[in-house]
C-alpha positions as CSV (number, residue, x, y, z in Angstrom):
1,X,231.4,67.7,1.6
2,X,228.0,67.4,0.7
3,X,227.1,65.1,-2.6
4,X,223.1,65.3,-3.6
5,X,222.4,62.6,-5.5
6,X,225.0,60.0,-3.2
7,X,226.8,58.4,-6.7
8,X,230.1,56.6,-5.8
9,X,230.7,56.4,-9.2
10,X,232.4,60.2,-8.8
11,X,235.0,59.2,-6.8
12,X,235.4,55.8,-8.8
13,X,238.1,56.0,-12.0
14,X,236.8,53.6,-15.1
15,X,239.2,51.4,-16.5
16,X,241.1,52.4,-19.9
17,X,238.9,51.1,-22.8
18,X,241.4,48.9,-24.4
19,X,243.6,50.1,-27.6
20,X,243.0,54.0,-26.3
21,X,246.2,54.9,-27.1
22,X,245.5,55.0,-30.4
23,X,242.8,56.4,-30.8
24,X,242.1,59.8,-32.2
25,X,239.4,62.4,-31.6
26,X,238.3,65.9,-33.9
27,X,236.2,68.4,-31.4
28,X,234.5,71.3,-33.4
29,X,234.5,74.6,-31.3
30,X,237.1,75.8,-28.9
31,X,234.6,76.4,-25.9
32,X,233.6,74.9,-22.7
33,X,232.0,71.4,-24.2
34,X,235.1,71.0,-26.5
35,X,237.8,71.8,-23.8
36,X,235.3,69.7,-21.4
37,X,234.8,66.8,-23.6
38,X,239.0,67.0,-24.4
39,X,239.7,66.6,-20.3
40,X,237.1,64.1,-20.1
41,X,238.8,62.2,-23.2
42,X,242.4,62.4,-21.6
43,X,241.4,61.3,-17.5
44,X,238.6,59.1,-18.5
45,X,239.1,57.6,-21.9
46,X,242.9,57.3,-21.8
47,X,243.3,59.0,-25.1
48,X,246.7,60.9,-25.0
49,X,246.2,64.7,-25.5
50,X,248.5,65.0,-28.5
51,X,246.1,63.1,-30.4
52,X,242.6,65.2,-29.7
53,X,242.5,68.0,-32.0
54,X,240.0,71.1,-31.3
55,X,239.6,72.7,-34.8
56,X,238.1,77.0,-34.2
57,X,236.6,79.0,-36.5
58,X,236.8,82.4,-35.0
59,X,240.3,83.8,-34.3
60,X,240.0,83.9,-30.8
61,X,239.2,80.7,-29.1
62,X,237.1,80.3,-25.8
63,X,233.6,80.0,-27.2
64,X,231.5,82.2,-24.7
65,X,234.1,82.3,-22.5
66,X,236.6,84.0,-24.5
67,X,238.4,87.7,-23.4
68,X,239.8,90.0,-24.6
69,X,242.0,93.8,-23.9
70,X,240.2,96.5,-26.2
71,X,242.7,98.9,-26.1
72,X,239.1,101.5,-26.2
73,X,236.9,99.4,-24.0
74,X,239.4,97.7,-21.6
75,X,238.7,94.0,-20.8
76,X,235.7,92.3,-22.2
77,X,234.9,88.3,-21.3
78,X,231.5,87.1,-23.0
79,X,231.3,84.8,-19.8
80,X,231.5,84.4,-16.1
81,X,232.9,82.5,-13.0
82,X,229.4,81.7,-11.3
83,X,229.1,78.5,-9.5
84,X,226.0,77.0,-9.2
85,X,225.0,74.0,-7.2
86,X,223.9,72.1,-9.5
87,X,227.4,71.9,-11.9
88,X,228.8,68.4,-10.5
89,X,230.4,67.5,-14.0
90,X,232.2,70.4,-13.6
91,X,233.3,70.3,-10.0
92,X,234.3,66.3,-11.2
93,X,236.2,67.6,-13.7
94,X,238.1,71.3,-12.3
95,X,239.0,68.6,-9.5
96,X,241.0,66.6,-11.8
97,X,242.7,69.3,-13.0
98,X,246.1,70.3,-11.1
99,X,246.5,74.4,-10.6
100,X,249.3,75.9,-12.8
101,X,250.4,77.9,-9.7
102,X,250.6,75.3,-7.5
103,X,250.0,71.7,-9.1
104,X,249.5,70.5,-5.1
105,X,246.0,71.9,-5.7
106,X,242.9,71.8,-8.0
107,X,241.8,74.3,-10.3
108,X,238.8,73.2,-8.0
109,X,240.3,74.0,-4.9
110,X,241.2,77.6,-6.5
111,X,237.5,78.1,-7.6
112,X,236.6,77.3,-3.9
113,X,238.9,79.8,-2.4
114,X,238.3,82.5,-4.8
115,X,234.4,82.4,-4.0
116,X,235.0,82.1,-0.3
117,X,237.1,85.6,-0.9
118,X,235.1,87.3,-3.7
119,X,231.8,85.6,-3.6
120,X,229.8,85.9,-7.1
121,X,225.9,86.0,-7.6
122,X,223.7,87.3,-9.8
123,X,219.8,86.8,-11.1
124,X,220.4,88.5,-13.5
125,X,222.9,89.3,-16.3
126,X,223.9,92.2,-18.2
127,X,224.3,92.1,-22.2
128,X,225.2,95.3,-23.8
């Protein structure tokens, strides 16, 4: 595998900063950076996840990524699955994360295979 900028520090785990466990966080927003920073909290800060709360204002959760079935319009999803080569924080972090299917593999490793199948690119993106 091929790392750009050569940082060991990705494959290094910091320590627990001391008295974690009691620690709380509030996130505002149920998107990406709140579900990010949450993950981040949990493997890296040792903060149990029972005690980081993620408070939404819309009824539907997800940010830009939500989705929804319209029952008119069929499935709608603000966002999209493109990788780009440049998202390291989030390879670091879908790596971390063990697949619901099968927990021997990374949400990562999913990503990976599901490009390799049904590759996704755009320059473009369509609003309306």
């Amino acid at each position: 595998m091929y790392y750009s900028n050569g940082n060991y520090e990705a494959f290094a785990r910091p320590r627990t900063p001391k008295k974690a466990e009691g620690k709380s966080a509030w996130l505002v927003g149920g998107g990406l950076a709140s579900l990010s920073a949450a993950a981040f909290l949990i493997r890296d800060g040792g903060i149990p996840g029972e005690r980081i709360h993620i408070l939404e204002e819309a009824p539907l959760p997800g940010g830009a990524c939500d989705g929804i079935n319209d029952p008119q319009k069929g499935f709608i999803i603000r966002g999209g699955r493109e990788m780009e080569n440049h998202f390291e924080c989030l390879w670091d972090l879908f790596h971390s994360i063990p697949s619901i299917e099968n927990p021997e593999h990374s949400v990562l490793d999913e990503y990976y295979w599901l490009n390799k199948h049904d590759p996704n690119y755009s320059l473009q993106r369509a609003t309306v």
